[in-house]
C-alpha positions in Angstrom: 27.8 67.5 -132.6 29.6 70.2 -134.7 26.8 72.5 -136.3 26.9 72.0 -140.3 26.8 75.2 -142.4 23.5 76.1 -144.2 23.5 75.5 -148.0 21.7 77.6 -149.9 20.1 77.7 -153.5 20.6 80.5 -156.4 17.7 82.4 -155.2 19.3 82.6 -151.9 17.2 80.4 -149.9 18.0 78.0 -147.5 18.5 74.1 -148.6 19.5 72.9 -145.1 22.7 71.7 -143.3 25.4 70.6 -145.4 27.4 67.1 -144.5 29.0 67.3 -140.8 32.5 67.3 -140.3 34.6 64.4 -142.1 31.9 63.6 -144.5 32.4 62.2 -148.3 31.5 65.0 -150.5 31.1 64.9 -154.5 32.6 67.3 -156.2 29.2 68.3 -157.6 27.9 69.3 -154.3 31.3 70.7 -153.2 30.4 73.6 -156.0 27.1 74.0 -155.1 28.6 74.6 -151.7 31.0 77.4 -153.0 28.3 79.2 -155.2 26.3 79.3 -151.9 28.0 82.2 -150.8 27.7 83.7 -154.2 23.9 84.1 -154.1 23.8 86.4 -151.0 26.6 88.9 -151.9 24.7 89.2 -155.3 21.6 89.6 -153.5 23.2 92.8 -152.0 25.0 94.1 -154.9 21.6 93.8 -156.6 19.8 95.4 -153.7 22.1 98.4 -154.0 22.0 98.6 -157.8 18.3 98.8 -157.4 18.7 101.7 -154.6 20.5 103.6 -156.9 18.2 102.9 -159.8 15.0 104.1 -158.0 17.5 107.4 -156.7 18.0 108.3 -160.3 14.5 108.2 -161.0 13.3 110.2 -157.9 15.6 113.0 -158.9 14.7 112.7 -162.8 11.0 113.6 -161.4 12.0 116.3 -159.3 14.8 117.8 -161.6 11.6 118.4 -163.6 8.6 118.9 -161.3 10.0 120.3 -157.9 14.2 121.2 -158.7 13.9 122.3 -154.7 13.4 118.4 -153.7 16.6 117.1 -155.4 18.9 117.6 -152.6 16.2 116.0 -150.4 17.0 112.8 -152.0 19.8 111.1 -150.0 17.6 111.5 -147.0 14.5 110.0 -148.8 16.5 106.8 -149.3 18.0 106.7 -145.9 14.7 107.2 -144.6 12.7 104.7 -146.9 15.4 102.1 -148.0 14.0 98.7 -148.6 10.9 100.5 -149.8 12.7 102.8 -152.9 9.8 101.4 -155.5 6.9 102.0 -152.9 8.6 105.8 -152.2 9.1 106.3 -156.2 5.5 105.2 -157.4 3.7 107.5 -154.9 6.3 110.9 -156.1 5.3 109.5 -159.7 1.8 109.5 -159.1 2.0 113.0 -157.1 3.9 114.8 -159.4 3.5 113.5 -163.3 0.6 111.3 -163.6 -1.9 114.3 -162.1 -0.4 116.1 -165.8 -1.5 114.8 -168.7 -1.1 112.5 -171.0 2.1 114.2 -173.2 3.2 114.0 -169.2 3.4 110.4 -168.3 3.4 108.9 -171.3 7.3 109.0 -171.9 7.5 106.3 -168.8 5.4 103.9 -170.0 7.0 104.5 -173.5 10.7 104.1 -172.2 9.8 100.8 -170.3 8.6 99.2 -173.2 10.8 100.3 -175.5 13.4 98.9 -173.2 11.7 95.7 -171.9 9.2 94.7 -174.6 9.2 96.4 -177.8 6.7 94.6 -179.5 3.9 96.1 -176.8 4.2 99.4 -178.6 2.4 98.9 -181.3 0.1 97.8 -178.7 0.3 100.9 -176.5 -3.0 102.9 -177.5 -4.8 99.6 -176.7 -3.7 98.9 -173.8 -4.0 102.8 -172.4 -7.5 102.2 -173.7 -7.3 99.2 -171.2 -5.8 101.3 -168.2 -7.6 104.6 -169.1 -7.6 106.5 -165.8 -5.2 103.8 -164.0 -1.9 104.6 -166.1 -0.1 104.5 -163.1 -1.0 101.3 -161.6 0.0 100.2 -165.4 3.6 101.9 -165.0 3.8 100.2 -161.4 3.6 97.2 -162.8 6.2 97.9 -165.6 8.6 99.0 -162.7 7.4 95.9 -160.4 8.1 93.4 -163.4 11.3 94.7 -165.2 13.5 97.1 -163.0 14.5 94.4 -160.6 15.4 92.1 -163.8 18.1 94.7 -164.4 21.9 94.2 -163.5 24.9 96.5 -163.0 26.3 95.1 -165.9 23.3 96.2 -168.4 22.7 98.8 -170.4 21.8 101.7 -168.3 17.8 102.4 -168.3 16.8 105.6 -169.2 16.4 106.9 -165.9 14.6 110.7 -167.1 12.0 110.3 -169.2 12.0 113.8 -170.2 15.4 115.0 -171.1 14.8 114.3 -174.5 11.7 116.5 -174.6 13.5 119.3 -172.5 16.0 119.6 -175.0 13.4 119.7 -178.0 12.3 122.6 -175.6 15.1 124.0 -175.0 15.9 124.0 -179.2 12.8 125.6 -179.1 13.2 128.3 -177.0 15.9 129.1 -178.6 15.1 129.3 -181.8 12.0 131.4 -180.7 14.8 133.9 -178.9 16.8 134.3 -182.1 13.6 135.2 -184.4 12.3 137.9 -181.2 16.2 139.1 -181.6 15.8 139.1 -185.3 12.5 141.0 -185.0 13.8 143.4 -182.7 16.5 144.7 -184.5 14.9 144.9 -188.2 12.2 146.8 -186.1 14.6 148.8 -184.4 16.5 149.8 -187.5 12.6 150.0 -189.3 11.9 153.2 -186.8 15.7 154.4 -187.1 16.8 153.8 -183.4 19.7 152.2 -183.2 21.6 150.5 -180.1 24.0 153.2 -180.0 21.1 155.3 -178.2 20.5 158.2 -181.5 
């Protein structure tokens, strides 16, 4: 006979063949039958909101460890897509957890800020835990929360570190106005002046 149409469940996964053709139908499972094809275009809305996820973080790391890899990026995904949290856990491990701690830390930090706030007044325990496997510990933050995320929440904080490079760059310069400041009270201390006297 007439091939029935596979149902599927919310996760996507198969149930079987529906009813064949001509079949009595409750309106229950009729709805179930429509939400079917819900699951799978979800699935691949998901998969992409995840792609582009892991793509912000790659270039986060590389806007601040190697700024000449950024443009390398599309290409990574092309090249690695279905395996974006494999491809983002070894750069992570490559280029920030081989720093130190003042380094990596902001990761962890941001994930459980985000995810599960009460484990930070936990953290220096549980780095006691992981000493000298802090990235395993952040894969598993990734592994467990980034693909509970949806396009319609709140962004996650995809660089780590622009908060601190701004504290740097406040910094900087504020340390460039005092060498100004010093420069000229010097300079007018010795009785040069810009005007070339």
């Amino acid at each position: 006979g007439p091939r029935r149409a596979l149902t599927r469940r919310r996760d996507g996964r198969c149930l079987g063949r529906g009813p064949g053709p001509g079949a009595s139908v409750p309106h229950a499972r009729i709805g179930r039958a429509l939400r079917c094809t819900q699951p799978a275009s979800r699935a691949l809305m998901s998969k992409s909101f995840h792609r582009e996820l892991y793509r912000q973080l790659i270039e986060a790391v590389y806007r601040r460890w190697n700024d000449e890899k950024v443009g390398d990026v599309p290409r990574l995904m092309d090249k690695y897509k279905g395996q974006e949290d494999d491809i983002y856990d070894k750069i992570v491990r490559k280029y920030v957890f081989c720093h130190g701690k003042k380094h990596w830390l902001p990761l962890i930090e941001i994930m459980y800020k985000r995810f599960n706030p009460s484990k930070l007044e936990e953290l220096g325990r549980l780095l006691e835990k992981y000493l000298d496997s802090e990235a395993a510990l952040y894969r598993a933050l990734c592994d467990k929360y980034i693909h509970t995320l949806t396009a319609d929440d709140v962004p996650l904080q995809a660089d780590a570190w622009a908060t601190v490079s701004k504290k740097n760059d406040k910094k900087k310069k504020a340390k460039a106005a005092v060498d100004d400041c010093s420069h000229s009270s010097s300079d007018s201390a010795s009785g040069s002046d810009s005007a070339g006297g």
